[in-house]
SEDORO-884464 format. One line per 10 residues: their letters; for each residue x negated, y, z negated of N, C-alpha, C, CB. Coordinates in steps of 0.001 Angstrom, whole numbers, plus 500000, padded with zeros to 6 digits. Last residue first. Glycine has a CB too. Example, Ala and Ser with C-alpha at 12.3 -4.5 7.8 and 13.67 -1.06 7.14 Angstrom:
% SEDORO-884464
SA	487150/497750/492920/486330/498940/492860/487100/500030/492130/485916/499402/494275 | 486810/494310/492200/487700/495500/492200/486800/496700/492200/488692/495527/490954
***
This chain:
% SEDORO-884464
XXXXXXXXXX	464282/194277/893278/463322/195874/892965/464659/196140/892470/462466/197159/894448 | 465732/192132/894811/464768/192300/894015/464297/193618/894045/463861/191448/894242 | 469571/191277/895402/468069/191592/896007/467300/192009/894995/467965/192701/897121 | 471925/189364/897220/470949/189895/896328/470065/190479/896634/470474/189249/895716 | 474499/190147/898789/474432/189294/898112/473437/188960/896752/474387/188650/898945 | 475749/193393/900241/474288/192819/899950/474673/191818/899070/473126/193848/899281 | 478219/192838/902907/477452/193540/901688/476426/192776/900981/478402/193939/900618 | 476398/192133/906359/477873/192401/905632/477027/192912/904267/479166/190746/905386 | 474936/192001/908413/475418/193515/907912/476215/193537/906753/476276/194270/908952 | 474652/188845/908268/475392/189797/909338/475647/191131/909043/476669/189329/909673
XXXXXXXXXX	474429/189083/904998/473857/188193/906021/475352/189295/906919/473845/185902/905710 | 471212/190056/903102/472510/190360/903635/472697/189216/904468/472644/191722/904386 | 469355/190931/900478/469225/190038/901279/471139/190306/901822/468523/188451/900463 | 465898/193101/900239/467607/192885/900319/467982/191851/901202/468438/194183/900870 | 463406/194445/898521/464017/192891/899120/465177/192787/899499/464043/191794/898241 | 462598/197490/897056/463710/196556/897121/463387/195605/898353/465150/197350/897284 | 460974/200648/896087/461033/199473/897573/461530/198395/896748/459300/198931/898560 | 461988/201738/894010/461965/202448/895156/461850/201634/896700/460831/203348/894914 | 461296/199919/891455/462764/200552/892210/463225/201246/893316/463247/201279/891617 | 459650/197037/893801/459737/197909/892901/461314/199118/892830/458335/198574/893169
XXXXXXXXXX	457624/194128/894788/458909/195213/894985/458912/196467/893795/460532/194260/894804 | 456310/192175/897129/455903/193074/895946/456957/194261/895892/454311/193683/896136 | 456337/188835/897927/456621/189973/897955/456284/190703/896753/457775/190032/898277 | 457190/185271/899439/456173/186462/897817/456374/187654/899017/453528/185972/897094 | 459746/183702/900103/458294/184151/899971/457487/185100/898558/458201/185027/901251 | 462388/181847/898893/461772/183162/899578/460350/183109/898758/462798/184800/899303 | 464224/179468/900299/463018/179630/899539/462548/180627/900118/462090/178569/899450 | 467418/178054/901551/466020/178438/901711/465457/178895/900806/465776/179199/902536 | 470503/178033/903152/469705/177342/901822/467870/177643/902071/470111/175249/901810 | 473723/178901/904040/472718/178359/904215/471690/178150/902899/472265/179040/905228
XXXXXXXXXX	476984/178330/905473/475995/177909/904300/474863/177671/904751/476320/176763/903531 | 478974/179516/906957/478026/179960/906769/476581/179381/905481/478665/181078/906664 | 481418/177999/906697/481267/177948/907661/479553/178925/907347/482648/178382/908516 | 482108/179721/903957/482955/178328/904086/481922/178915/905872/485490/178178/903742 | 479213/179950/901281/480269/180741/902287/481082/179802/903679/479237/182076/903058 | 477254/179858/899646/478342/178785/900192/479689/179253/900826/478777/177896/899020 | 474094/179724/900131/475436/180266/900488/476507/179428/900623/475403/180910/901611 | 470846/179525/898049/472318/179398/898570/473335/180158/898898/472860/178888/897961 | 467658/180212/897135/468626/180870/897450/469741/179317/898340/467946/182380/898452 | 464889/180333/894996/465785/179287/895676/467105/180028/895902/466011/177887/894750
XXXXXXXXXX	461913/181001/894385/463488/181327/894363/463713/180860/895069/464132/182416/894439 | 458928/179575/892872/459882/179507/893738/460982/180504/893120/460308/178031/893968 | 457095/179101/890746/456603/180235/891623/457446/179979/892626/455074/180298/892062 | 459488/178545/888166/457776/178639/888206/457569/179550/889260/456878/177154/888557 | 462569/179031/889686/461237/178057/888246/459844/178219/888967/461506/175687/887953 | 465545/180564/889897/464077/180918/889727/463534/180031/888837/463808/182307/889240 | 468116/180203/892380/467504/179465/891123/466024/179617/890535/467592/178089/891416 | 471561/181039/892972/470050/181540/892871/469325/180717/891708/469971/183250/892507 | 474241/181397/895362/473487/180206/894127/472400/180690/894103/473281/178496/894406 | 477183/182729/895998/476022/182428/896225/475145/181851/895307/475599/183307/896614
XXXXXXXXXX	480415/183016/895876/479141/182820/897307/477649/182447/897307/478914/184155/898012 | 480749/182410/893844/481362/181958/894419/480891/181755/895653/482223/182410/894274 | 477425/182584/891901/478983/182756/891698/479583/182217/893076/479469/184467/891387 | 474759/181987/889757/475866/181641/890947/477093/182764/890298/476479/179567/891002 | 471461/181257/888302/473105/181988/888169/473751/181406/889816/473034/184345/888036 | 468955/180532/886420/470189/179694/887242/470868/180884/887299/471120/178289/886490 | 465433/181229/885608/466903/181248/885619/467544/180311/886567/467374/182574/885922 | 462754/183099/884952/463322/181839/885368/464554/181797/884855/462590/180677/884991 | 459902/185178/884715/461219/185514/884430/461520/183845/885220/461927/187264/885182 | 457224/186339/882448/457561/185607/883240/459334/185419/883198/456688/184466/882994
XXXXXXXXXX	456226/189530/882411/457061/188951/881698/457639/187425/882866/458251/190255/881209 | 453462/191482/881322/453572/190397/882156/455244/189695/881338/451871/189295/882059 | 451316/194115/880576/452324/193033/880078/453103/192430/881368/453462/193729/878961 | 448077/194345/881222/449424/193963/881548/450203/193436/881147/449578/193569/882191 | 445848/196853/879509/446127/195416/879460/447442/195535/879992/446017/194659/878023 | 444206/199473/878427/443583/198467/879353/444329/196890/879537/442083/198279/878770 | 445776/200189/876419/444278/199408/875818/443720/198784/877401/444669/197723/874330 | 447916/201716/877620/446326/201970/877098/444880/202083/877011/446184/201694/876738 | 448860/199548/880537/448926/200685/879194/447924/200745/879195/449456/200515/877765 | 449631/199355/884064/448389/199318/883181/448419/199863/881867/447359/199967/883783
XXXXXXXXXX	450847/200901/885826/451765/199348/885052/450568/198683/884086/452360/197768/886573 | 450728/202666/887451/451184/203148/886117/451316/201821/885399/452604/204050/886138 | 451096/202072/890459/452610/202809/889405/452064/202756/888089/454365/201759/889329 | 448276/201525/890601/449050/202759/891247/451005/203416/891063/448812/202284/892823 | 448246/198807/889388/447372/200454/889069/448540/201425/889497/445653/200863/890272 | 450079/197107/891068/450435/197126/889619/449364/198474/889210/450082/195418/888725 | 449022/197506/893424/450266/198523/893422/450562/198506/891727/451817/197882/894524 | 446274/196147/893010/446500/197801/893322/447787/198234/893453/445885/198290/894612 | 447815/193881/893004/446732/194619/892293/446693/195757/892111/445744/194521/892688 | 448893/193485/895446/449447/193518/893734/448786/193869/892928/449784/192428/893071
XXXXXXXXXX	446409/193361/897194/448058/194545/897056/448953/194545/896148/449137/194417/898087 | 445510/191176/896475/444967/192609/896153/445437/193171/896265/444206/193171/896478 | 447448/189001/896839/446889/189093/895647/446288/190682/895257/445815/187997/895666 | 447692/189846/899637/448800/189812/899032/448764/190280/897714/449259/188675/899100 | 444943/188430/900226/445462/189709/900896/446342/190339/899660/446449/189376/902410 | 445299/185844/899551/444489/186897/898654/444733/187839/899228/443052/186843/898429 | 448358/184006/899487/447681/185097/900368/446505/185902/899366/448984/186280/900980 | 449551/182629/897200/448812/182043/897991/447812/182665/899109/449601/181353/898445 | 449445/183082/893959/449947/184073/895421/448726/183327/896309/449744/186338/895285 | 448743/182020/891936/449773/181730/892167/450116/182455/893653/450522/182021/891002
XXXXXXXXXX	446391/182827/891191/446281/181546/890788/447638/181142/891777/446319/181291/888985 | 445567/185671/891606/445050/184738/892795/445657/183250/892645/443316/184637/892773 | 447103/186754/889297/447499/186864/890760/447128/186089/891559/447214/187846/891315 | 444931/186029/887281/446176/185067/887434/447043/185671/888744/447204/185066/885888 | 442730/187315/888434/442839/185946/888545/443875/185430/888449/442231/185374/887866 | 444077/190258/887641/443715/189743/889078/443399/188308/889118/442491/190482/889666 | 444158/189619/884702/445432/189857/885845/445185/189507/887037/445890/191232/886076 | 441571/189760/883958/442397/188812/884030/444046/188616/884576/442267/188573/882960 | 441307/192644/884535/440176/191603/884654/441444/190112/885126/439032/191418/882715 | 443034/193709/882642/443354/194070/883974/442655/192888/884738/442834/195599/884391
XXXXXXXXXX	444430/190856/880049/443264/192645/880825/443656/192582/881846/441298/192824/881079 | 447740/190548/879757/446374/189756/880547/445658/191716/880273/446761/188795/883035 | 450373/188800/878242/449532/190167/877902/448345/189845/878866/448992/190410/876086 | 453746/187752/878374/452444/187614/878233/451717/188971/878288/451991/186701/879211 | 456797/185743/877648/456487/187613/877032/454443/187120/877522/457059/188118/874100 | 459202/185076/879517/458275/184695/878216/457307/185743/878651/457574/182944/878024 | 462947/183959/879943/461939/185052/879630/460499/184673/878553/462901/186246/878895 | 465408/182371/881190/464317/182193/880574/463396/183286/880990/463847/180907/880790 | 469023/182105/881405/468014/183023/881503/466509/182720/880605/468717/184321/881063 | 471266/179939/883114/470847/180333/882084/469924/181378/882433/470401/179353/881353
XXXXXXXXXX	474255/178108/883754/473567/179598/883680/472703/179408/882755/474454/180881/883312 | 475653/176145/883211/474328/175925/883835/473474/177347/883694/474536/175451/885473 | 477911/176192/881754/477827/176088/883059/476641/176000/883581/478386/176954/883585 | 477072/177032/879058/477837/175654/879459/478019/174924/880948/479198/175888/879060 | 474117/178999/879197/475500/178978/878910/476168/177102/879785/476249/180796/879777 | 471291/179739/877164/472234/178860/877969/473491/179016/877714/472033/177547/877834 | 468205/181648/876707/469696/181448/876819/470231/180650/877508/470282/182329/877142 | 465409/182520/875524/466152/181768/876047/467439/181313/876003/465720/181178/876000 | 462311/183936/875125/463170/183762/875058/463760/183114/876071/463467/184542/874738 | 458893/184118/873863/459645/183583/874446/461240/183659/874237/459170/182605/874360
XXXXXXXXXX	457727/186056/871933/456811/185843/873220/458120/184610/874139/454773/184917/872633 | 458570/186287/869042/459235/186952/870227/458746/187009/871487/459429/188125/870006 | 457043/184583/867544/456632/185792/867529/456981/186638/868580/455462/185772/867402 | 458745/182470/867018/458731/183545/866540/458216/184757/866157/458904/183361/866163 | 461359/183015/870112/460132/182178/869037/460097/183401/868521/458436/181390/869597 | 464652/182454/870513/463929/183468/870185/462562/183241/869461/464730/184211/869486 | 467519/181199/872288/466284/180932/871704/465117/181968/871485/465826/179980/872418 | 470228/179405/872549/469659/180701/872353/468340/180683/871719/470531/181507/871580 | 472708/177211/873756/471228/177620/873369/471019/178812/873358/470233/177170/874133 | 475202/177462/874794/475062/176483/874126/473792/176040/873570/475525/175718/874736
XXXXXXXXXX	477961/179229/875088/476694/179174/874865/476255/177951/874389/476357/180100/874107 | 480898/179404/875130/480358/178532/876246/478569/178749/875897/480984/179192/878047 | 480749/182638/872849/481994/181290/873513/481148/180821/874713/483920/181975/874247 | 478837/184472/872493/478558/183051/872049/479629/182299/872574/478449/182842/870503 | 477398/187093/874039/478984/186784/874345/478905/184968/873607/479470/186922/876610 | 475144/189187/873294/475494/188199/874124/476899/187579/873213/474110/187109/874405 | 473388/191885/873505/475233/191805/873422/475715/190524/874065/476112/193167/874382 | 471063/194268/872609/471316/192888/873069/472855/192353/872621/470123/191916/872415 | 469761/197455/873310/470527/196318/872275/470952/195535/873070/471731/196707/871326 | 468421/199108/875399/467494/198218/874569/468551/197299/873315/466191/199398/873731
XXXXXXXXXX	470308/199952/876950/469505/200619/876049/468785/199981/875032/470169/201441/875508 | 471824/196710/876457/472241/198163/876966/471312/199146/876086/474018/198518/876704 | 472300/193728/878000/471646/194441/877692/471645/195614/877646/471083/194230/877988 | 474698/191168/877811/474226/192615/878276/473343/193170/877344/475371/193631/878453 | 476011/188016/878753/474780/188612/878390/474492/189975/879041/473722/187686/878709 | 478743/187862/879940/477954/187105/879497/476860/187718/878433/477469/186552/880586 | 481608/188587/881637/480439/189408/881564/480141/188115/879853/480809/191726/881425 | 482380/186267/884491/482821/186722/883392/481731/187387/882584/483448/185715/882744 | 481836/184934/887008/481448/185891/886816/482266/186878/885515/481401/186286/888091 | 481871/181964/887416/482947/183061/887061/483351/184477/887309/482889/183158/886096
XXXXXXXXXX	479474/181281/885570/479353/181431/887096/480992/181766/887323/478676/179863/888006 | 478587/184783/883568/478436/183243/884017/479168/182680/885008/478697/182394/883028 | 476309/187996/884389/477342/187095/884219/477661/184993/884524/478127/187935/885054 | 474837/189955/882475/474256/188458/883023/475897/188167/883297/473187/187148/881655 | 473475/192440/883102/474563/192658/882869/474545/191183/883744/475279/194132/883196 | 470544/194857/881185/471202/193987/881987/472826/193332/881518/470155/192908/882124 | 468024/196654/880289/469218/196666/880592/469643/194984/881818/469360/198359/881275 | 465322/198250/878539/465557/196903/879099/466977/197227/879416/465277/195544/878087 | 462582/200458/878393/463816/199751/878084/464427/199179/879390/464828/200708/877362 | 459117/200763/877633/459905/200561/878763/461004/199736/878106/459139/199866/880010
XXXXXXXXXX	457404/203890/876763/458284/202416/876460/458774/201483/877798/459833/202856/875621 | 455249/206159/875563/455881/205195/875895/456203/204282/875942/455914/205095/876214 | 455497/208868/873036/454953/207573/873268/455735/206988/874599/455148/206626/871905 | 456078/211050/871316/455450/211201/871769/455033/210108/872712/454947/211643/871080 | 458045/210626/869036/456600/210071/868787/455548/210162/869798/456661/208702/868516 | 460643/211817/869878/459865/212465/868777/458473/211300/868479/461037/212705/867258 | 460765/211159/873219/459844/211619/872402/459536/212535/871104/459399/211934/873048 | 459562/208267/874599/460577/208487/873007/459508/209729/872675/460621/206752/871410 | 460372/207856/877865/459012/208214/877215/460237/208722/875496/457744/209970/878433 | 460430/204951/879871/461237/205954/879407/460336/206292/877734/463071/205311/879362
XXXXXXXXXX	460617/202623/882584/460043/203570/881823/460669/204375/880992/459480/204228/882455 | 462983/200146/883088/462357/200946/883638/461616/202116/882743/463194/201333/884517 | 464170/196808/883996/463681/198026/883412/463130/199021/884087/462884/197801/882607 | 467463/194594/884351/466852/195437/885289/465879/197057/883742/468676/196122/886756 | 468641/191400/885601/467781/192480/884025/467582/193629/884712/465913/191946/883210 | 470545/191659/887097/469998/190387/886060/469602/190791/884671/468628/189648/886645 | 472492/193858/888259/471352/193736/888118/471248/192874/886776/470736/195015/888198 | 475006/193463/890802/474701/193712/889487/473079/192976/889038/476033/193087/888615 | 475284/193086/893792/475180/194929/892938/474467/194403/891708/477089/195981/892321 | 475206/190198/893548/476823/191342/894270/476641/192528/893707/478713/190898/893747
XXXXXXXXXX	472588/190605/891585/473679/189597/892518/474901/190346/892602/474094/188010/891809 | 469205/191299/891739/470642/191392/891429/471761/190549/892470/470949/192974/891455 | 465973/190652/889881/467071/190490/890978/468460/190854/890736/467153/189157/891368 | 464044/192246/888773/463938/190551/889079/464895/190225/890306/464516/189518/887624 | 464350/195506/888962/465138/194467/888806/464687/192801/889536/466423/195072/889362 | 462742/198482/887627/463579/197450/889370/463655/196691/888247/462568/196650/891292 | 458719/199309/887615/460763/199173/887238/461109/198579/888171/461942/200604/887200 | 456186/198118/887951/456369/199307/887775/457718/199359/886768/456436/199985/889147 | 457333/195491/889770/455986/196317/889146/456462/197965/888622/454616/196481/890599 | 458010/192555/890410/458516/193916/890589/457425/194114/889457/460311/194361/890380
XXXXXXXXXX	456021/190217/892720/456211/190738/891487/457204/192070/891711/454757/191052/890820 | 456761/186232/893390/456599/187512/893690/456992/188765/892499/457402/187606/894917 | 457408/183627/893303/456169/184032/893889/455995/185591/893908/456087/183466/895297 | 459517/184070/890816/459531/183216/891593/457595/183244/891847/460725/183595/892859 | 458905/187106/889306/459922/186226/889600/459439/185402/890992/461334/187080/889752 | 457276/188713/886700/457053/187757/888127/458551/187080/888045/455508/186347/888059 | 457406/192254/886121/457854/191027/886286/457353/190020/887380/459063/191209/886409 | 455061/194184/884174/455317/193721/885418/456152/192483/885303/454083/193506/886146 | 455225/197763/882180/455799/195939/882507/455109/195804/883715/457758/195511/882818 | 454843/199653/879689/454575/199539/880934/454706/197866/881178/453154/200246/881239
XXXXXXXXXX	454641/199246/876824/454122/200470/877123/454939/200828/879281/451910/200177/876817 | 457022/196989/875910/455368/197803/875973/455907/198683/876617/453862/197149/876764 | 458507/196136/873494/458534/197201/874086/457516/197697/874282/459148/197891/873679 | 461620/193748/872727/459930/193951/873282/460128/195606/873688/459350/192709/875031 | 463351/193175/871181/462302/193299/870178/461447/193743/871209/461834/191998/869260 | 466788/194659/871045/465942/193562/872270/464330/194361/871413/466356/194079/874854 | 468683/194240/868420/468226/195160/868975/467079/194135/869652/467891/196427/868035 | 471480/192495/868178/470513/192927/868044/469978/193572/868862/469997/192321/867755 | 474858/190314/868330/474396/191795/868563/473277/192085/867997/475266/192784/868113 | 476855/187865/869242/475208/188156/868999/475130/189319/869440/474074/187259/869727
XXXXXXXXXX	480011/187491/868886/478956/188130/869620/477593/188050/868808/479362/189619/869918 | 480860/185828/866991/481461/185497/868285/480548/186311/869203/483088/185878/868414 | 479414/186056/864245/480507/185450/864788/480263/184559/866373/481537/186674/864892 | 477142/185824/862172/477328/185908/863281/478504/185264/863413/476374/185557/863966 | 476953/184708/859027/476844/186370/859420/477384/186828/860707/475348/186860/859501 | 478392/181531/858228/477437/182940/859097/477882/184161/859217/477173/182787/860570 | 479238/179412/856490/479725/181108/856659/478824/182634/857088/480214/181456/855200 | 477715/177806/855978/479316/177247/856394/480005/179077/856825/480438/176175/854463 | 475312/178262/855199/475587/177521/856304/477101/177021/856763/474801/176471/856110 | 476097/180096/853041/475328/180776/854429/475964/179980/855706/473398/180505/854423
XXXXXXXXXX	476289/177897/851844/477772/178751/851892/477233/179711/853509/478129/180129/849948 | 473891/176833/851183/474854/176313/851753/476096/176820/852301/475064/175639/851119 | 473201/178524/849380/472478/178508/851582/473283/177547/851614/470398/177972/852403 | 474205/178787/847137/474718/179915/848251/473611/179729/849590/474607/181776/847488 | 473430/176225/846361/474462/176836/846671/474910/177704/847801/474560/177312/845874 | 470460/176622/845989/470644/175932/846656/472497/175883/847184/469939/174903/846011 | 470153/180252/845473/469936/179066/844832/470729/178104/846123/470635/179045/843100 | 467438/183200/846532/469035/181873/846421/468774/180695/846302/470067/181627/847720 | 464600/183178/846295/466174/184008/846178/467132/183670/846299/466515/184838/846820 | 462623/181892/846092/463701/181369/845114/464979/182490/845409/463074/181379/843306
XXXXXXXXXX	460959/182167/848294/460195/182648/846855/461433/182479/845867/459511/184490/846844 | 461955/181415/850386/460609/180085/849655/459948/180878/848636/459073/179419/850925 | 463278/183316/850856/464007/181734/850471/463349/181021/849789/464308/180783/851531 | 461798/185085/851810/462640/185547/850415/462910/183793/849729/464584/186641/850927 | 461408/183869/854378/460188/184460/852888/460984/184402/851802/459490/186290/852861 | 463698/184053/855246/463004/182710/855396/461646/182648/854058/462291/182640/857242 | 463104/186530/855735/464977/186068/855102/464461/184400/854795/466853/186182/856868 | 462024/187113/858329/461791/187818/856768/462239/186988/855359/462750/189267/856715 | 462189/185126/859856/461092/185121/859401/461035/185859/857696/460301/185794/860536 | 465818/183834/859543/464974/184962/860598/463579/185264/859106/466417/187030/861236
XXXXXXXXXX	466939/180540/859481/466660/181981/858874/465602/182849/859872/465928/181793/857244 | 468561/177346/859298/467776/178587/860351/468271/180201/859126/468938/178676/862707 | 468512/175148/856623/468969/176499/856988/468328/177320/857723/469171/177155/856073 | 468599/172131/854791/467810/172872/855856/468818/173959/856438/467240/171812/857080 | 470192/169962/853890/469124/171088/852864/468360/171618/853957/467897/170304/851520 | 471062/168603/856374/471588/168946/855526/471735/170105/854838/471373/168376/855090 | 468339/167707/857419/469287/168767/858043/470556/169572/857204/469951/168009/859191 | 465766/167042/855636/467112/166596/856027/467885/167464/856070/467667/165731/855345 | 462970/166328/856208/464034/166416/857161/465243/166263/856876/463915/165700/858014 | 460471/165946/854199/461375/165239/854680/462435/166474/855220/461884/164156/853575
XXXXXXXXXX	458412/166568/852121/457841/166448/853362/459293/165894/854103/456383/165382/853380 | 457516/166861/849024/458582/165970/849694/458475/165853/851094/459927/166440/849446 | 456295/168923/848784/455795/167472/847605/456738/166258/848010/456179/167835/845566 | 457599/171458/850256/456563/170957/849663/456526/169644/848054/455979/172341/849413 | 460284/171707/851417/459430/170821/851727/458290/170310/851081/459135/171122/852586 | 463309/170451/848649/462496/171707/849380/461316/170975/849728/462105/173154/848397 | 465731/168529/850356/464845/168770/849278/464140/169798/849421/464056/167834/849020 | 466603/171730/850242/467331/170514/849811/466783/169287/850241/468654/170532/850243 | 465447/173599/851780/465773/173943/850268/466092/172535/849485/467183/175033/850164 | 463554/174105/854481/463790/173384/853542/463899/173455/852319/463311/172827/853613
XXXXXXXXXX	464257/176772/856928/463788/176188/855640/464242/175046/855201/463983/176935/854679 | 462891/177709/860032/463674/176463/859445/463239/176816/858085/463246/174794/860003 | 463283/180906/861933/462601/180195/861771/463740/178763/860766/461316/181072/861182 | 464483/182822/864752/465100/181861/863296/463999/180741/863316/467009/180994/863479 | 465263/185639/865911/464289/185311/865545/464424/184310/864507/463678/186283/865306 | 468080/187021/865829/468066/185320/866616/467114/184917/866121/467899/185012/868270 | 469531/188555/863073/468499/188236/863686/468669/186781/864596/467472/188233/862636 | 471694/188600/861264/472085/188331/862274/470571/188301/863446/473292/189353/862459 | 472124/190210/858173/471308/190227/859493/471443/189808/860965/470435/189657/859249 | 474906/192762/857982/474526/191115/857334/473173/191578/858396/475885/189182/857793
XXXXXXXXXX	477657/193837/855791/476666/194371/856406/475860/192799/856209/476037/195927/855705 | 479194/193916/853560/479961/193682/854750/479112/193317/855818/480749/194813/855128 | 478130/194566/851238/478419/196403/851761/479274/195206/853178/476240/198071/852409 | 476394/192466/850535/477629/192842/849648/478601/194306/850465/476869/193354/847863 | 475310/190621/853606/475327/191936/851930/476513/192178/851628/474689/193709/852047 | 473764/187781/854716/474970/188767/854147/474675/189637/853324/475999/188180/853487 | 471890/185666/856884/472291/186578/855313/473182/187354/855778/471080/187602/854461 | 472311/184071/859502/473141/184174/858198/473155/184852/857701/473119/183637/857399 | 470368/185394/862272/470220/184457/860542/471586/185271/859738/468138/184930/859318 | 471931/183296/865088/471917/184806/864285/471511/184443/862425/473935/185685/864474
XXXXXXXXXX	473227/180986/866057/472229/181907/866775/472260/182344/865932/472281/182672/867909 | 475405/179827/864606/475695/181061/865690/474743/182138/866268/476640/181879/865125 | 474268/178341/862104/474694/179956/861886/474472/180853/863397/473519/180734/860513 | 474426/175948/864227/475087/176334/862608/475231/177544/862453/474278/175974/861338 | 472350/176566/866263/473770/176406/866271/474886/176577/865365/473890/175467/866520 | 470217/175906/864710/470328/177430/865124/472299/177297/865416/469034/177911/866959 | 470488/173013/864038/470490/174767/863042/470921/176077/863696/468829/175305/862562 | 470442/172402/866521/471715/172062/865769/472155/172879/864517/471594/170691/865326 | 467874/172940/867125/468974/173313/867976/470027/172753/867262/468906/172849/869434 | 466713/171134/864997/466364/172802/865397/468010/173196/866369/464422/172955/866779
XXXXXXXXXX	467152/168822/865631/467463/168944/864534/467671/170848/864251/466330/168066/863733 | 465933/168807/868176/467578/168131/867968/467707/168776/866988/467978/166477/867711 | 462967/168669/868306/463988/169733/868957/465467/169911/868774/463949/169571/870237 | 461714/169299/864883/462289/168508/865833/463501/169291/866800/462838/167289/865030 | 461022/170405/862481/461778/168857/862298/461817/168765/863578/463351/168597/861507 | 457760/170796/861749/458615/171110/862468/459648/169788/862521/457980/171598/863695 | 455726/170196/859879/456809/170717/859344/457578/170736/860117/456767/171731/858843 | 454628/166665/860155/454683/167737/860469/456039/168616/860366/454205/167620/861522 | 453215/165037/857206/454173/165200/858854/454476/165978/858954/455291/164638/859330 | 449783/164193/856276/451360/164992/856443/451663/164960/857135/451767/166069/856334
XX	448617/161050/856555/448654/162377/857471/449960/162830/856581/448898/162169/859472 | 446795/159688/853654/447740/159618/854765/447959/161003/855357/449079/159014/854304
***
């Protein structure tokens, strides 16, 4: 007969991670705990092998390392239970943000920031916003991450500061970290959310996936050459690529990034309007700004 498969399932997963507050559980004796999002599943109760069964119960989200220790006997079936009634994580999710090439490009919607800049910002404040920055007792580069997510309220949500991660768990209601950190994902109660997924192309293969989605080949080769000409190429010869998708709002305005669209709203009493922006190529120095009548900027990209 087939084994079944280890993964219990999207319900059963999202109800773990939920248990220990996003963040793996362990604890130390010093006060001091992990709190990793990276959460893989164990099965202690029954344990999986010779049993093969699901039961949420005897099951505990753990972060990859903490997940090893488990399936070599480091705690007894007790204390993951106590884990599971007494997370490490409270009320904030605090870690350090795991990616760090060399050099980025974002796609948002149909269109790329390259180099640094910002996917987008709303009333000033920037979604995500990176930019280069060389560490140098190793001599090396990086690119750190910053952002300042608010939910639709605009109550501060999800920040990013110098590469640590500071999300706010009251109204969350997903968090998601695979586990080889190539995807992330946040929800808040209101609809907000933020989807990030981590890719790598040769240069070779960059230019095809430009052509796949930018309907202008014109367009396609000016992304090309502007992703060379800032620098957005590491090393080994390869693009990191971060696909970006979301919801936010606030009182005036509605933004919605999936696949190769942005979707813009106004709901400004007598001014509402509604449309889909093009492709473009931005960066921190050239910006997208979107205004309406002179007044102050609502959003914009780079």
């Amino acid at each position: 007969m087939k084994r079944p498969s280890r993964d219990p399932g999207t319900a059963i997963k999202l109800n773990l991670r939920r248990e220990v507050n996003f963040g793996c559980p362990v604890r130390h004796k010093d006060g001091s705990g992990c709190g990793c999002p990276i959460l893989t599943f164990h099965h202690f109760d029954p344990p999986w092998a010779g049993n093969y069964l699901h039961n949420p119960e005897g099951m505990i989200a753990l972060c990859p390392h903490h997940h090893n220790q488990a399936d070599g006997g480091l705690w007894s079936n007790e204390q993951l239970r106590i884990m599971k009634k007494s997370p490490f994580v409270d009320d904030v999710l605090r870690v350090q943000w795991p990616w760090q090439p060399e050099s980025l490009v974002i796609k948002v919607g149909a269109s790329l920031v390259v180099g640094s800049g910002s996917p987008f910002r709303l009333d000033g404040l920037p979604v995500l916003h990176f930019y280069p920055e060389e560490i140098e007792d190793l001599g090396i580069s990086t690119v750190t991450f910053d952002s300042d997510i608010r939910d639709a309220n605009r109550k501060s949500w999800l920040k990013i500061k110098d590469s640590y991660f500071d999300l706010r768990l009251k109204n969350t209601t997903n968090v998601i970290f695979s586990a080889q950190t190539k995807t992330f994902l946040a929800k808040h109660n209101d609809n907000t959310y933020i989807s990030l997924r981590f890719k790598k192309y040769t240069f070779g293969e960059y230019k095809a996936w430009l052509e796949s989605f930018m309907p202008n080949p014109e367009i396609a080769v000016s992304a090309y050459n502007s992703t060379e000409k800032v620098g957005a190429v590491d090393s080994d010869g390869n693009v990191s690529v971060i696909l970006f998708e979301g919801c936010f709002k606030t009182h005036k305005v509605g933004l919605s990034v999936k696949k190769d669209k942005i979707h813009f709203e106004s709901y400004l009493p007598g001014r509402f309007e509604s449309f889909e922006m093009g492709t473009t190529i931005v960066s921190a120095e050239h910006r997208a700004i979107m205004r309406m009548h002179n007044g102050p900027e609502f959003f914009s990209l780079g």
